[in-house]
matplotlib code that plots the C-alpha trace (Angstrom):
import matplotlib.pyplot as plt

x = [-88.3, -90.5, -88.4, -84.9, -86.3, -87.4, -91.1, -93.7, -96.1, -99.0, -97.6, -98.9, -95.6, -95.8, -93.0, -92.3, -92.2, -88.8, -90.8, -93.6, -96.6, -96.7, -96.7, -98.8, -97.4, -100.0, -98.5, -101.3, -100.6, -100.6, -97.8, -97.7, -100.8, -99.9, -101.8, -100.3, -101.8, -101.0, -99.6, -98.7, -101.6, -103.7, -101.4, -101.4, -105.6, -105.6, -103.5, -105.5, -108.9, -107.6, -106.1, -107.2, -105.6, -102.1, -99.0, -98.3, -94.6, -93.4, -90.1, -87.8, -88.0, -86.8, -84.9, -82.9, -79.5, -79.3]
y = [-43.7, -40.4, -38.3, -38.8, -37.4, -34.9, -35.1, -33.5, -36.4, -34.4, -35.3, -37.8, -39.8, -41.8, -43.8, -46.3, -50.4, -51.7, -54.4, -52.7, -50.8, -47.4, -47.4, -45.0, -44.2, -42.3, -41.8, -42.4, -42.3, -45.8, -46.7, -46.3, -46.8, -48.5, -48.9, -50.3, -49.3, -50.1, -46.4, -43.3, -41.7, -43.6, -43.7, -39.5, -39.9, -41.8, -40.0, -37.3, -38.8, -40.2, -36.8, -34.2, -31.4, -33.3, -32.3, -35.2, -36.2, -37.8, -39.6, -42.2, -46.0, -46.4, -49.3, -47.0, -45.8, -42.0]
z = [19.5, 19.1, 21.4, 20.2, 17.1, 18.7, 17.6, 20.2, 22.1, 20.1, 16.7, 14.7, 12.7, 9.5, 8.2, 5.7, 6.2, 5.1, 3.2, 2.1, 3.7, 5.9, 9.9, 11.7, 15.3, 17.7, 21.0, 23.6, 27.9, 28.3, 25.0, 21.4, 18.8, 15.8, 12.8, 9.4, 5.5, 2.4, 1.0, 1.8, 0.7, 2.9, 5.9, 5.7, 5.1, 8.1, 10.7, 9.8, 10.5, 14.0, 15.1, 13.5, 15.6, 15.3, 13.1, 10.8, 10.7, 7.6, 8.7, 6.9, 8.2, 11.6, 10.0, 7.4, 8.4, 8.5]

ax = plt.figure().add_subplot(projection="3d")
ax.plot(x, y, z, "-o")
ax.set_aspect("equal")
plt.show()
């Protein structure tokens, strides 16, 4: 999913939940980190706490059509 939207493996991406929540996706060697909040605000505090040196990528629901 990260790299046919052409987000680096360094970047840090936050999307909305189609029901409600936000998804944080932290690409790791061994698969993909996920860690689910409440809001935006805290999704965006939180990516930012677990990688600090990342870019955070706000993206639309991987459930929305584009």
């Amino acid at each position: 999913m990260l790299a046919k939207e052409g987000v680096d493996s360094k970047d840090v991406i936050v999307r909305p939940l189609t029901d409600s929540g936000w998804r944080i996706e932290l690409p790791r060697p061994d698969g993909l980190f996920v860690v689910v909040v409440v809001d935006q605000p805290e999704a965006l505090w939180l990516a930012k706490r677990i990688r600090p040196e990342a870019e955070i990528r706000l993206m639309p629901s991987d459930r929305e059509p584009i």
